[in-house]
C-alpha positions as CSV (number, residue, x, y, z in Angstrom):
1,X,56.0,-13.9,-8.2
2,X,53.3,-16.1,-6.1
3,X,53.4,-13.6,-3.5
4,X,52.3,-10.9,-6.0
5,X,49.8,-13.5,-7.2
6,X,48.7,-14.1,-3.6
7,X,48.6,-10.4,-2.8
8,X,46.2,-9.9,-6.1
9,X,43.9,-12.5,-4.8
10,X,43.6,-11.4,-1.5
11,X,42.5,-7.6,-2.8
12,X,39.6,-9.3,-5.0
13,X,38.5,-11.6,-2.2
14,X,38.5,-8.1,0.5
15,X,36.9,-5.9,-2.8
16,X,33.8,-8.9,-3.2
17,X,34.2,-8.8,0.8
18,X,33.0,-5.2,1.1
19,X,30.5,-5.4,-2.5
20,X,28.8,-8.8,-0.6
21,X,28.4,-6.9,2.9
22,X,27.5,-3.2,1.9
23,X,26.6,-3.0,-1.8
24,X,25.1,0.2,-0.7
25,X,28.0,1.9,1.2
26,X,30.0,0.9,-1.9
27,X,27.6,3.0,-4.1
28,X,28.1,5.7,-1.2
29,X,31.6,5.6,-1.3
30,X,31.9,5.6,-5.5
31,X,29.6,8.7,-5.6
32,X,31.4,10.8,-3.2
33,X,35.1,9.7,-5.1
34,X,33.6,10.9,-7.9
35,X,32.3,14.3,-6.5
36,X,36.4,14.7,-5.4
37,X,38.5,16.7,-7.6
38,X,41.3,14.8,-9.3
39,X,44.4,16.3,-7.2
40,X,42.5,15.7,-3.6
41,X,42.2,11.9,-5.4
42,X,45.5,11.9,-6.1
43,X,47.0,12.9,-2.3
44,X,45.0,10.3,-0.8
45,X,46.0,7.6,-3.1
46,X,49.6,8.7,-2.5
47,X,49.0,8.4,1.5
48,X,47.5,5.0,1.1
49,X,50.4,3.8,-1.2
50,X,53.1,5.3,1.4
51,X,51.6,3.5,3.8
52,X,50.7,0.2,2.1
53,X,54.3,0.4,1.1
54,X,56.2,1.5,4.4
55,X,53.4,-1.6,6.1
56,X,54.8,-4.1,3.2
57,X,58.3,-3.3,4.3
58,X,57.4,-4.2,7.6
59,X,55.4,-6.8,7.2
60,X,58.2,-8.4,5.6
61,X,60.7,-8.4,7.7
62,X,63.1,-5.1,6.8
């Protein structure tokens, strides 16, 4: 459980990261997401959680 905790903190300190450094790219990035239709949202979230997943595994030590 303190490794999900840890994990957690790590993605708000990388999300303030990128809102501290480009506020303005974020805004870029937001607007264009929400220009996407919901199934192209969907396949690319589904790419990024394969690979966040198959990385984890990895990461972890098989």
């Amino acid at each position: 459980m303190h490794d999900l905790w840890a994990a957690l903190c790590l993605v708000a300190v990388l999300e303030g990261l990128i809102l501290f450094v480009a506020p303005g790219g974020w805004k870029r990035a937001a607007a264009q997401l929400l220009a996407m239709p919901d199934a192209q949202l969907r396949r690319y979230g589904a790419v990024f959680l394969a690979v966040g997943l198959i990385s984890l595994y990895f990461v972890r030590g098989a």
